[in-house]
C-alpha positions as CSV (number, residue, x, y, z in Angstrom):
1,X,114.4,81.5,102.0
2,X,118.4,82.1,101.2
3,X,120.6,83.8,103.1
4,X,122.1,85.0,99.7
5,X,122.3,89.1,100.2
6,X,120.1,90.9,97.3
7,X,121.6,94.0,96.2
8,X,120.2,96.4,93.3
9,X,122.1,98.6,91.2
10,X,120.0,101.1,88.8
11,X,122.8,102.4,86.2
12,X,121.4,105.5,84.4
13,X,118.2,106.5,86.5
14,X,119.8,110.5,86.3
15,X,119.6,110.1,82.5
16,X,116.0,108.3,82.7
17,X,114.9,111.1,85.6
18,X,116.3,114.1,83.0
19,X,113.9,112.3,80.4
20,X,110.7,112.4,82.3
21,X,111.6,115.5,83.8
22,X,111.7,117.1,80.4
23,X,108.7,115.7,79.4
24,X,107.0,116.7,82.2
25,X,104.4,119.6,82.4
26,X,106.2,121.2,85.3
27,X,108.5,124.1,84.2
28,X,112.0,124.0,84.0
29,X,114.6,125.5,83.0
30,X,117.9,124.2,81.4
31,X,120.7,126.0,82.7
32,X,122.8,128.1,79.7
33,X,126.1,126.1,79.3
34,X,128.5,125.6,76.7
35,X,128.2,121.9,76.4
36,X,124.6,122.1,76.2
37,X,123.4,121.9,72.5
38,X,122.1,125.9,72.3
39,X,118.7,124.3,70.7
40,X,118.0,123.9,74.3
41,X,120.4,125.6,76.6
42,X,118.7,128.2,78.7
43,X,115.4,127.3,77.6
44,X,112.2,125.8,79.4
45,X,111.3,122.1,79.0
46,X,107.7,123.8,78.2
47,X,109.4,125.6,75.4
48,X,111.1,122.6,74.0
49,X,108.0,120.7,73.9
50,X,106.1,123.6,72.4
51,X,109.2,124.2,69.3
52,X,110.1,120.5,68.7
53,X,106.9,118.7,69.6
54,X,107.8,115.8,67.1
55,X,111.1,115.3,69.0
56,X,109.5,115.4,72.3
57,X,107.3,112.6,70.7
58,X,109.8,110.8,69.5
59,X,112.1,110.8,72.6
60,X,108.8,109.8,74.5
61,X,108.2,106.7,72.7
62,X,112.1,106.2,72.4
63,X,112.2,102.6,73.9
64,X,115.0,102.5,76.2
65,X,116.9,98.9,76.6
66,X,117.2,97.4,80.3
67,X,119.2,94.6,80.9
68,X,118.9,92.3,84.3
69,X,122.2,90.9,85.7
70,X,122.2,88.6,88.4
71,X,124.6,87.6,90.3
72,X,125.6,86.2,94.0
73,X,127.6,88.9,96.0
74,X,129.3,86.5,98.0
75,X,131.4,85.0,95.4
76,X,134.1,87.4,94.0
77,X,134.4,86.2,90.7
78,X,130.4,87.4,90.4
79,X,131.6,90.7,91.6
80,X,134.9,91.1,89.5
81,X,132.3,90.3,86.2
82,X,130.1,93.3,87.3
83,X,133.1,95.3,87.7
84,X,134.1,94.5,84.1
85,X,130.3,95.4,82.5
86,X,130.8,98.5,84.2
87,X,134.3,99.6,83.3
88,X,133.2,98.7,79.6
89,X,130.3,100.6,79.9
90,X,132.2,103.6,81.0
């Protein structure tokens, strides 16, 4: 066993928990805001499903990408590269 500290860090489970939220069969409803496209804003994820059931299918079987970084905390310049991913990402 190392004494190397193991940390996790899950960018973008909100997104992935909106996307099985809105696929889910509990209702929901999207709150009615400006920035939300008005094909969905205010309405129920059951409604969604119900009018666009071929892009509820297609997000479902959307493939997301996940990609594994590992890296030793205890030497900076592992750290610093994480630190650059994520300000690229952003």
């Amino acid at each position: 066993m190392t004494n190397k500290r193991e940390q996790f860090v899950i960018d973008g489970l909100e997104r992935i928990n909106v996307i099985h939220k809105l696929l889910s069969e509990e209702e929901w409803k999207l709150s009615k805001l400006d920035d939300i496209d008005p094909i969905i804003s205010g309405k129920t994820n059951l409604k969604f499903q119900n009018e666009y059931p071929d892009f509820s299918q297609f997000i479902e079987n959307f493939p997301i990408p996940v990609h594994i970084i590992r890296c030793d905390f205890q030497k900076q310049e592992h750290i610093d590269f994480i630190s650059l991913i994520y300000q690229r990402l952003r």
